[in-house]
MILUMDO-425888 format. One record per atom (N, C-alpha, C): atom name; x, y, z; residue in three letters. Coordinates in steps of 0.001 Angstrom, whole numbers, plus 500000, padded with zeros to 6 digits. Layout:
N
- atom xx yy zz type
- CA X Y Z Ala $
...
//
This chain:
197
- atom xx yy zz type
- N 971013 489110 519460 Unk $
- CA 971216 487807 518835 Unk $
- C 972287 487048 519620 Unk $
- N 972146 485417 520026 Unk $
- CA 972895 484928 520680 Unk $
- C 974072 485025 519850 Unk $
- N 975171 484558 520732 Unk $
- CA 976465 484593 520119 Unk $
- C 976823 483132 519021 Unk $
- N 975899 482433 519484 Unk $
- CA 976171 481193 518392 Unk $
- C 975465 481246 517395 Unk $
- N 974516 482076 517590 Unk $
- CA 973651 482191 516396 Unk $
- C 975046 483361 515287 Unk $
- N 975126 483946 515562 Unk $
- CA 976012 485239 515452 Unk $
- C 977450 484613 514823 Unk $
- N 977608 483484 515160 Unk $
- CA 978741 482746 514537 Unk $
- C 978314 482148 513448 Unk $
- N 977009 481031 513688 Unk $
- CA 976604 480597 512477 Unk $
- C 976611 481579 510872 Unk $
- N 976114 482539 511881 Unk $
- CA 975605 483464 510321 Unk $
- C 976862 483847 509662 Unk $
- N 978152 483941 510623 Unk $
- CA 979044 484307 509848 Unk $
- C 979794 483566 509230 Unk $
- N 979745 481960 509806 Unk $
- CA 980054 481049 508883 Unk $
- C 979322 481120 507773 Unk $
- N 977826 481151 507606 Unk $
- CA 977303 480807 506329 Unk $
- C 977873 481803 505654 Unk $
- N 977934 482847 505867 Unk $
- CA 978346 484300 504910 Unk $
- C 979435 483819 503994 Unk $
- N 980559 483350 504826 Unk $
- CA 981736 483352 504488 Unk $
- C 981546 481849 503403 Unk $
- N 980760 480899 503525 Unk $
- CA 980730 479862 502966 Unk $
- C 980165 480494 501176 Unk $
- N 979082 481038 501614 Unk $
- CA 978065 481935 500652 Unk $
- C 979348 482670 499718 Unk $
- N 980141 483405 500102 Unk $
- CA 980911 484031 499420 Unk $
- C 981944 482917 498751 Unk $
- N 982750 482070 499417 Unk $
- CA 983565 481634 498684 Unk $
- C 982990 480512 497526 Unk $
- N 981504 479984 498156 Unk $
- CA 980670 479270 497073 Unk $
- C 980806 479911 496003 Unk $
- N 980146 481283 495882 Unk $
- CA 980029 482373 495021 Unk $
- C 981275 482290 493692 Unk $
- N 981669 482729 494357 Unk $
- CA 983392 482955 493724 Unk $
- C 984160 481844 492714 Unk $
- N 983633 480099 493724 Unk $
- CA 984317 479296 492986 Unk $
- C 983133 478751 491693 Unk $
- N 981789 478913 491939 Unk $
- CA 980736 478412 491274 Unk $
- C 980930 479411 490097 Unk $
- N 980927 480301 490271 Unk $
- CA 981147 481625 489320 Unk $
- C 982717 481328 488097 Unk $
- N 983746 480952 488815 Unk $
- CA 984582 480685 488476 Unk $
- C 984844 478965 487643 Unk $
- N 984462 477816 488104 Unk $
- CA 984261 476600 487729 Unk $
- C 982848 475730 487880 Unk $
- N 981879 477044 488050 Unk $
- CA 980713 475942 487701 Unk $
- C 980802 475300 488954 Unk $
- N 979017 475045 488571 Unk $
- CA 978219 474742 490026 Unk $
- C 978773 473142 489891 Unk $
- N 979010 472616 488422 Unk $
- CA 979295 470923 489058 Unk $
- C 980260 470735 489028 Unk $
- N 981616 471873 488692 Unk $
- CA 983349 471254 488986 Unk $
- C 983680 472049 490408 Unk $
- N 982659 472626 491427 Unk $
- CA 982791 472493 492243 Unk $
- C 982449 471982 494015 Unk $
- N 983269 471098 494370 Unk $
- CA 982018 469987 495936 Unk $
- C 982636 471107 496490 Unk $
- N 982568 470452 497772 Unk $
- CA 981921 471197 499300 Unk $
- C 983554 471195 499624 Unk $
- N 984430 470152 499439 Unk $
- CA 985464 469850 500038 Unk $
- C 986039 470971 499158 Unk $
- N 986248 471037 497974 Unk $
- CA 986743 472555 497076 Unk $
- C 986766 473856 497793 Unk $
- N 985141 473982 498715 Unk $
- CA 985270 475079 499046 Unk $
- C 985369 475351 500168 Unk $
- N 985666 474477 501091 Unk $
- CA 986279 474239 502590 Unk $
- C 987817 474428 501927 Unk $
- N 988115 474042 501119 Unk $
- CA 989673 473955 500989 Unk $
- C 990385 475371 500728 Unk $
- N 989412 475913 499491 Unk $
- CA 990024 477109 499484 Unk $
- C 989559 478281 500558 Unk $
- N 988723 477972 501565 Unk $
- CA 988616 478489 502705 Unk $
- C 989843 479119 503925 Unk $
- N 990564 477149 503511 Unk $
- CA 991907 477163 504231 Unk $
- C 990981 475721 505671 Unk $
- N 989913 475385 505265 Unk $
- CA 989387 474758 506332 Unk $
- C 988890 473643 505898 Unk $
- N 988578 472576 507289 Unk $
- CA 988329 471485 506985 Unk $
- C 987195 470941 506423 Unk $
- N 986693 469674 505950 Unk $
- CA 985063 470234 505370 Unk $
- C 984026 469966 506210 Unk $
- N 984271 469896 508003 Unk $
- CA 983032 469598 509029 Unk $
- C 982881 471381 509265 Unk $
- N 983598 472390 508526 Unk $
- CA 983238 473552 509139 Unk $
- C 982019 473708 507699 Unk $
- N 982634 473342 506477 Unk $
- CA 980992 474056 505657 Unk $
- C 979828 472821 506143 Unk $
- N 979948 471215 506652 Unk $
- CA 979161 470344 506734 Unk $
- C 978477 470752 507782 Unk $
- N 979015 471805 508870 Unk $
- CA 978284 472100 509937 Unk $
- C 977432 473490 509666 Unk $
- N 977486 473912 508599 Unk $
- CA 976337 475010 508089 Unk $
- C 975329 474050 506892 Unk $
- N 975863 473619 506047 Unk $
- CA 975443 473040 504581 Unk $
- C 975617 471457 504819 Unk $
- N 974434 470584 504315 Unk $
- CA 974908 469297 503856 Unk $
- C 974796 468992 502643 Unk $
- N 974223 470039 502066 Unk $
- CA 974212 469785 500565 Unk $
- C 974551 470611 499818 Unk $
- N 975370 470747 498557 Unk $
- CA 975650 471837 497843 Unk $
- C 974731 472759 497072 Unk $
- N 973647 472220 497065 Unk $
- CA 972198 472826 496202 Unk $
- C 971924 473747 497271 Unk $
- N 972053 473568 498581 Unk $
- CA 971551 474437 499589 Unk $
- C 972149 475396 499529 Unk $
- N 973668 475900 499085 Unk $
- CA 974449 476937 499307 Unk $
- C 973843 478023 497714 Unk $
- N 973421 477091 496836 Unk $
- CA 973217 477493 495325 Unk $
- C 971698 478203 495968 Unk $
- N 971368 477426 496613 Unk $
- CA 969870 478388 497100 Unk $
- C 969815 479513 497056 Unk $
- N 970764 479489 498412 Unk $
- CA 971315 480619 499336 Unk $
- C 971652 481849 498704 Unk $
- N 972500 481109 497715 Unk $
- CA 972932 482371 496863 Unk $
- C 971286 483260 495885 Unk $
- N 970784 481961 495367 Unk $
- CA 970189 482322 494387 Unk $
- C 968450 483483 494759 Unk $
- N 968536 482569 495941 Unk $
- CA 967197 483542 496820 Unk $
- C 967784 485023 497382 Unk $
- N 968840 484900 497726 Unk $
- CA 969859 486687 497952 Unk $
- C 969869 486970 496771 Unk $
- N 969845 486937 495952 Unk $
- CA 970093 487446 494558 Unk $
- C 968532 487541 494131 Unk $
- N 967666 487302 493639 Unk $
- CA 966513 487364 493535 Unk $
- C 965775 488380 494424 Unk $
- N 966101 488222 495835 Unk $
- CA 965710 489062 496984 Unk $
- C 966125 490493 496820 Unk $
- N 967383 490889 496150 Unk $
- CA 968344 492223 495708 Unk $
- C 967489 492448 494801 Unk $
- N 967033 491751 493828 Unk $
- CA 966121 492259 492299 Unk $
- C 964754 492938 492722 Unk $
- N 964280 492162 493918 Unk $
- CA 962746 492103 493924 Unk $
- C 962806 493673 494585 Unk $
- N 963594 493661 496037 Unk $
- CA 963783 494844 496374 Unk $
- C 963998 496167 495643 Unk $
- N 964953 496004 495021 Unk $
- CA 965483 497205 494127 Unk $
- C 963928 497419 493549 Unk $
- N 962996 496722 492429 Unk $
- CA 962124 496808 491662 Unk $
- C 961320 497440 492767 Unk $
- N 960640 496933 494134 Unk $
- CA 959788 497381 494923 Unk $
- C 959895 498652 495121 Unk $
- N 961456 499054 495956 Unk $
- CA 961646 500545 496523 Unk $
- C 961435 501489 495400 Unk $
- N 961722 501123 494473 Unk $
- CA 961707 502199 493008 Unk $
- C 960418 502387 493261 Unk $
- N 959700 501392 493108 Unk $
- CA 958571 501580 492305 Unk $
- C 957299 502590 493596 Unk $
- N 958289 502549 494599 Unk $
- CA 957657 504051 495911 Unk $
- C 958032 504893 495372 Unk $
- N 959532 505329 495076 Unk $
- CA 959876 506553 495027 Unk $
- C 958703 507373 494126 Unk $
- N 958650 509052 494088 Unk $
- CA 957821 510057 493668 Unk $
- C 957711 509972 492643 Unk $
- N 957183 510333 491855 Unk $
- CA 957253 511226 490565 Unk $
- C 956351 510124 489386 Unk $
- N 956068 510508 488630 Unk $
- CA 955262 509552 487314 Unk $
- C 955583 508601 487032 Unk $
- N 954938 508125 486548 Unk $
- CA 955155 506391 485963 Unk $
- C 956331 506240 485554 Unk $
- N 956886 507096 484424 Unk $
- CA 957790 507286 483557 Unk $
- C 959200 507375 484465 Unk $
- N 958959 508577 485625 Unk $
- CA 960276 508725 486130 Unk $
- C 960662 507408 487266 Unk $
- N 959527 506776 487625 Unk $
- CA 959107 505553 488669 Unk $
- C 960099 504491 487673 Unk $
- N 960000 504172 486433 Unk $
- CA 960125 502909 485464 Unk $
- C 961820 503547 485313 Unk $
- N 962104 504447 485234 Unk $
- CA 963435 504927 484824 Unk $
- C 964315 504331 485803 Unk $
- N 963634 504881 487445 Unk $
- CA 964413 504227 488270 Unk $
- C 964465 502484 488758 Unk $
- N 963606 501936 488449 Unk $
- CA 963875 500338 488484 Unk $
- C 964148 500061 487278 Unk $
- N 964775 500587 486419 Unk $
- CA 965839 500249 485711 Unk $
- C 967034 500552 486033 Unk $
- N 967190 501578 486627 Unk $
- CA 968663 501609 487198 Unk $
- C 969119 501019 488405 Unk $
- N 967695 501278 489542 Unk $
- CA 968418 500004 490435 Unk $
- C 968726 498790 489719 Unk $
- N 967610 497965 489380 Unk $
- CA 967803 497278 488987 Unk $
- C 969204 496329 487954 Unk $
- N 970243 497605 487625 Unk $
- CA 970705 497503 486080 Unk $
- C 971991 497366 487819 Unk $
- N 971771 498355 488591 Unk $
- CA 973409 498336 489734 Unk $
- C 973041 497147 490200 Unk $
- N 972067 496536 490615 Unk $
- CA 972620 495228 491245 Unk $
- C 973023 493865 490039 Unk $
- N 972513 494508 489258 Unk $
- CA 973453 493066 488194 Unk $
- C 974867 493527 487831 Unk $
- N 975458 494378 488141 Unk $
- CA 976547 494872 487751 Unk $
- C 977207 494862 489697 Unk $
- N 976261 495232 490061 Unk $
- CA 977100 495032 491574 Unk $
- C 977407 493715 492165 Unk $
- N 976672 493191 491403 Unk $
- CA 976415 491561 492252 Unk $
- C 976664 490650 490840 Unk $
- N 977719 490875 489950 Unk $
- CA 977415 490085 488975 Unk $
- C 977800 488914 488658 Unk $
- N 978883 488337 489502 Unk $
- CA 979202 487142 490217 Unk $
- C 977953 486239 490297 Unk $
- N 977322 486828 491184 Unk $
- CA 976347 486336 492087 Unk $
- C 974759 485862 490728 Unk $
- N 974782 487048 490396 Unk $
- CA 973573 486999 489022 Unk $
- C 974057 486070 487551 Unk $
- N 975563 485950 487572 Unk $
- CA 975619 485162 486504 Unk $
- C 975729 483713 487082 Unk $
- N 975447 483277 488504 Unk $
- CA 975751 481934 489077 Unk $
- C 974177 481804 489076 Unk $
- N 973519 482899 489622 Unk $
- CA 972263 482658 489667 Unk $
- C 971279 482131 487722 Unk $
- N 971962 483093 486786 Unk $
- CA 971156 482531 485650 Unk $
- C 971779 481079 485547 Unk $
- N 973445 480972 485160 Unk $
- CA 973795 480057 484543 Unk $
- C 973794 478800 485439 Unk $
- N 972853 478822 486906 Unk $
- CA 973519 477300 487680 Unk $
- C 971490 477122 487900 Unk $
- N 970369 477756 487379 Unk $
- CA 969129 478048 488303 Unk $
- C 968719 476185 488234 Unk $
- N 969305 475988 486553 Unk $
- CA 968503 474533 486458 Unk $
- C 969021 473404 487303 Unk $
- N 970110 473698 488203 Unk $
- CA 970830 472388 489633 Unk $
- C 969817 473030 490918 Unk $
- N 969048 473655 491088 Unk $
- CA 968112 473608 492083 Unk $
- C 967081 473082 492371 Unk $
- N 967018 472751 493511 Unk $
- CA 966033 471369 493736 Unk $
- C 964410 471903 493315 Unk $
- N 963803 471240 492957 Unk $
- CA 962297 471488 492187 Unk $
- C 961862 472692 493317 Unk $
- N 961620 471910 494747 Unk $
- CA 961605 472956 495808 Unk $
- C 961466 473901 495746 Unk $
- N 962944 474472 495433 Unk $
- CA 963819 475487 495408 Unk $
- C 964070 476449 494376 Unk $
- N 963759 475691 493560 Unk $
- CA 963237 476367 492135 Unk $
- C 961800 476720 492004 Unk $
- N 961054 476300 493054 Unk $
- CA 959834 477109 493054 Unk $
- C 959819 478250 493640 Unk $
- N 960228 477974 494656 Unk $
- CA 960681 479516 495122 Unk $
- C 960617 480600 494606 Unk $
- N 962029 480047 493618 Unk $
- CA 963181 481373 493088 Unk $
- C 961989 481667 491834 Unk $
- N 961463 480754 491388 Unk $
- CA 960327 481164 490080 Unk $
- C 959241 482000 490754 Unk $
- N 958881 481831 491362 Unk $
- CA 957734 482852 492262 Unk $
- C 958276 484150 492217 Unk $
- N 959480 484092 492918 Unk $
- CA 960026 485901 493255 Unk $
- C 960217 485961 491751 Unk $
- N 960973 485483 491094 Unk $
- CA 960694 485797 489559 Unk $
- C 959693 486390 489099 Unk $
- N 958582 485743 489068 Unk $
- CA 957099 486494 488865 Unk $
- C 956830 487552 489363 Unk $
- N 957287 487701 490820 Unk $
- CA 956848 488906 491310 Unk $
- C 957769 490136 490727 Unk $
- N 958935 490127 490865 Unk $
- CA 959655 491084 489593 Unk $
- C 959051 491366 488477 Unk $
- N 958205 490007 487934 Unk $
- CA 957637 490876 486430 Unk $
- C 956393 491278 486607 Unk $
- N 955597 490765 487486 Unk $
- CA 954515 491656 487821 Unk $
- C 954849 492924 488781 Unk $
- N 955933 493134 489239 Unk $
- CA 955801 494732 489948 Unk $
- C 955993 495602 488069 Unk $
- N 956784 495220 487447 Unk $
- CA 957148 496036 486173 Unk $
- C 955786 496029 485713 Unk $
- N 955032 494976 485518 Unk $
- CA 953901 494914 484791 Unk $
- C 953270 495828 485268 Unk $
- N 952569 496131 486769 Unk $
- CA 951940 496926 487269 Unk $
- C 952208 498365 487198 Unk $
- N 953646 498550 487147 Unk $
- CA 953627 500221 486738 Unk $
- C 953511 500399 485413 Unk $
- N 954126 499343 484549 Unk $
- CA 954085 499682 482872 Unk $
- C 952159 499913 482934 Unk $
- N 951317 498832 483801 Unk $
- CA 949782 498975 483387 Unk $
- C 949322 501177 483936 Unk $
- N 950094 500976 485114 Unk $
- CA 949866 502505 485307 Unk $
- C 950299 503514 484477 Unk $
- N 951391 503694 484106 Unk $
- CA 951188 503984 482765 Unk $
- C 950668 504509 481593 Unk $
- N 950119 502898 481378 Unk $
- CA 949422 503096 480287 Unk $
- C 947821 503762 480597 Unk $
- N 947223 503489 481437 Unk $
- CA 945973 504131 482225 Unk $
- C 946352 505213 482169 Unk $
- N 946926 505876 482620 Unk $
- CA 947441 507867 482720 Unk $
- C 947700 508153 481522 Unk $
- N 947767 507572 480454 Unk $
- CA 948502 507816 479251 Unk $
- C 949328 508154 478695 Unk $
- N 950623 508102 479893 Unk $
- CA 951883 508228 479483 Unk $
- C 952721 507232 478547 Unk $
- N 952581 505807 478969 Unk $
- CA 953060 504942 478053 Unk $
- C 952343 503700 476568 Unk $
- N 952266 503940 476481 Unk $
- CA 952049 503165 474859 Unk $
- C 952566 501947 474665 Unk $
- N 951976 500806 475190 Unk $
- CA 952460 499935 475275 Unk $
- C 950947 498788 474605 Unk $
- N 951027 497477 474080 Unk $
- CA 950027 496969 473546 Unk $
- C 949755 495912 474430 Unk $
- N 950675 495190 474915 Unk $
- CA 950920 493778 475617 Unk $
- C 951892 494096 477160 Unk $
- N 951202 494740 478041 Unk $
- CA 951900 494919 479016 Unk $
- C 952776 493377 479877 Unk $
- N 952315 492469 479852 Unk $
- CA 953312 491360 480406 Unk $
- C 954574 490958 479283 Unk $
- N 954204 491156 478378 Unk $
- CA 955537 490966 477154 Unk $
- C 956708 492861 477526 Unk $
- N 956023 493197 477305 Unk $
- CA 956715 494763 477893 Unk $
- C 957498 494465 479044 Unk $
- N 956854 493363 480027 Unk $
- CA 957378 493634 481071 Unk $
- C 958636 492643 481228 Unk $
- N 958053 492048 480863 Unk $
- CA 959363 490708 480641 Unk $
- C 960784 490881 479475 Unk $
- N 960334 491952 478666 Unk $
- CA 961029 492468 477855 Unk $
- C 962551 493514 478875 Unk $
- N 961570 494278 479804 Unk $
- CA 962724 495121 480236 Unk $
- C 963282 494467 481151 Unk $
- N 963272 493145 482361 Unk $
- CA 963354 492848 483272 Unk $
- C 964703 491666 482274 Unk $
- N 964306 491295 480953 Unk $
- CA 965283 490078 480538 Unk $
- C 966449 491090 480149 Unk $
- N 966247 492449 479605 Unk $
- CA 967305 493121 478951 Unk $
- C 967964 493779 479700 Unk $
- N 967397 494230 480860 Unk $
- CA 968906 494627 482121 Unk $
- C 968777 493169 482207 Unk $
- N 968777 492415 482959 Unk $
- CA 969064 490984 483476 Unk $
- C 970265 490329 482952 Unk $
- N 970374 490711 481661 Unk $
- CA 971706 490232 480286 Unk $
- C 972634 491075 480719 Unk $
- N 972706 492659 481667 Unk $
- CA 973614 492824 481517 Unk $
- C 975075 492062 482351 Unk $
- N 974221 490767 482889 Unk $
- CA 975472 490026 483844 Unk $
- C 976466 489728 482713 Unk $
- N 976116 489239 481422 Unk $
- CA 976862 488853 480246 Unk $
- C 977912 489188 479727 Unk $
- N 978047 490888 479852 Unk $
- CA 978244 491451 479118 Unk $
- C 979599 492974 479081 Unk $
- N 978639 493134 481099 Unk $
- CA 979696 493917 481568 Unk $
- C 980676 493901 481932 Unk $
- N 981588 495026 481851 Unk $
- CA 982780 494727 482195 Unk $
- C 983467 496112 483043 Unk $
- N 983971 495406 483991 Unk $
- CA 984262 496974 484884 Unk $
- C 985131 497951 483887 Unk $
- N 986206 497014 483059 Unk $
- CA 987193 498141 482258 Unk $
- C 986398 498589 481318 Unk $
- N 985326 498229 480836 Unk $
- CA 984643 498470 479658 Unk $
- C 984768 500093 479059 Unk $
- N 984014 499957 478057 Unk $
- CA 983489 501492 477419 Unk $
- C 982856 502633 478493 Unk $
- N 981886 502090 478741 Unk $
- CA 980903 502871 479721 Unk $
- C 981284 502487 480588 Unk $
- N 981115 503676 481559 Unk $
- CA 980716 503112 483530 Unk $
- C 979571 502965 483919 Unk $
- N 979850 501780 485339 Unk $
- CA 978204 501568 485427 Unk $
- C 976882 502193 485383 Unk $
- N 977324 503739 485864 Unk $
- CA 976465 504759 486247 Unk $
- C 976226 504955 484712 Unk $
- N 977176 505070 483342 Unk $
- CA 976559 505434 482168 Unk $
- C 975268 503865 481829 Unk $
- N 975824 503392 482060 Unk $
- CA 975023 501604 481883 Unk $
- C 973564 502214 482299 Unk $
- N 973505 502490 483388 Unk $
- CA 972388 502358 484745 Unk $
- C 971384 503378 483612 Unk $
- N 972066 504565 483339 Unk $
- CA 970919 505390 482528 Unk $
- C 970708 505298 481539 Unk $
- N 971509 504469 480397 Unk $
- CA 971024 503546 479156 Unk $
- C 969827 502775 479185 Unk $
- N 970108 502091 480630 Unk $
- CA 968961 501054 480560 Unk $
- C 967578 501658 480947 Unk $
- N 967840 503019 481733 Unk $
- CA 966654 504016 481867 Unk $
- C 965950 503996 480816 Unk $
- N 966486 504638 480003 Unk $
- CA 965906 505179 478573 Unk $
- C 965847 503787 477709 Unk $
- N 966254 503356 477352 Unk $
- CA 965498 501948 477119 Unk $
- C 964492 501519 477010 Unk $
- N 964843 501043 479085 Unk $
- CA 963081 500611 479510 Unk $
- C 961856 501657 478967 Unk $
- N 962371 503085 478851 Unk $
- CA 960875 504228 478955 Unk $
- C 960326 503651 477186 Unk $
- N 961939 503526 476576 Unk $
- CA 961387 502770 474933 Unk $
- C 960390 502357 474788 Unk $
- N 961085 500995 475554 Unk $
- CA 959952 499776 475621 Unk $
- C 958510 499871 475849 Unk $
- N 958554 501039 476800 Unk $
- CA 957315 501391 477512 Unk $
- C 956773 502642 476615 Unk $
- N 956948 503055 475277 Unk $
- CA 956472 503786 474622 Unk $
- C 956339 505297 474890 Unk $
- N 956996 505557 475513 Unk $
- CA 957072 506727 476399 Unk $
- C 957395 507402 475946 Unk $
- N 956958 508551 475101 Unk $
- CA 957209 509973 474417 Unk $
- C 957978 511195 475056 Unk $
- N 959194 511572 474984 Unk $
- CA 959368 512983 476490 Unk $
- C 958751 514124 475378 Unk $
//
């Protein structure tokens, strides 16, 4: 990779993160561009020379974040073993990146409606595809006759909204640790999915 390319990217990174941080912190509309050049420590032709618009950085964020969900849901849904033990684990990936990234996932729910129609088509597409990968194993499943489920797209949208909440909610000092979180939401999802052990 050229070296200017190699700079760009690390400007955007660094823009991406402190966006993150202050959007997370004051909201996507109490914070401009000059806010986050400032608390950069920089002037605002260094974010104007990655970003000209602030919806673009909300993208940025919001398609990396979406992109972390879709993934996590995909790789699970390779790993071995039965439906049941398949659904256990895209609930727990799934449950670490809202807890790993939860900055990022609570900018992504609470800012989705300032994205440009565009851009919000996008992010609604990979949306879909998250609930149709769940849908598709909850339907496998139910074909093998492991899970018991009546309305597999309500099932599916059911487990994908209830980790999704946990951006709300968690808290690093909390009760549980993430890892106890991650296998709550295991057993849960198998609930949802009617799943008898």
């Amino acid at each position: 990779m050229p070296m200017r390319e190699q700079l760009r990217n690390f400007k955007k990174e660094r823009i991406m993160q402190e966006a993150e941080r202050l959007f997370f912190e004051r909201g996507f509309r109490g914070t401009s561009l000059e806010a986050i050049a400032d608390s950069m420590g920089m002037t605002k032709p260094f974010v104007y020379g990655i970003y000209d618009k602030k919806t673009d950085i909300l993208y940025d964020i919001s398609l990396r974040n979406i992109s972390m969900s879709l993934e996590a849901v995909e790789s699970a849904r390779q790993t071995g073993g039965t439906p049941a033990d398949r659904l256990a684990e895209v609930a727990r990936r799934l449950t670490r990146v809202c807890i790993e990234h939860r900055e990022a996932v609570t900018v992504f729910f609470r800012e989705e409606a300032s994205l440009e129609p565009e851009h919000l088509l996008v992010i609604n597409d990979m949306k879909g595809r998250v609930d149709r990968a769940i849908g598709e194993l909850l339907q496998e499943g139910v074909a093998a006759g492991i899970f018991q489920v009546s309305d597999v797209r309500i099932a599916a949208l059911a487990i994908g909204g209830m980790i999704s909440w946990t951006y709300s909610w968690y808290r690093p000092a909390g009760r549980l640790s993430a890892e106890d979180i991650q296998s709550q939401m295991a057993l849960l999802a198998l609930r949802v999915a009617g799943f008898k052990t």
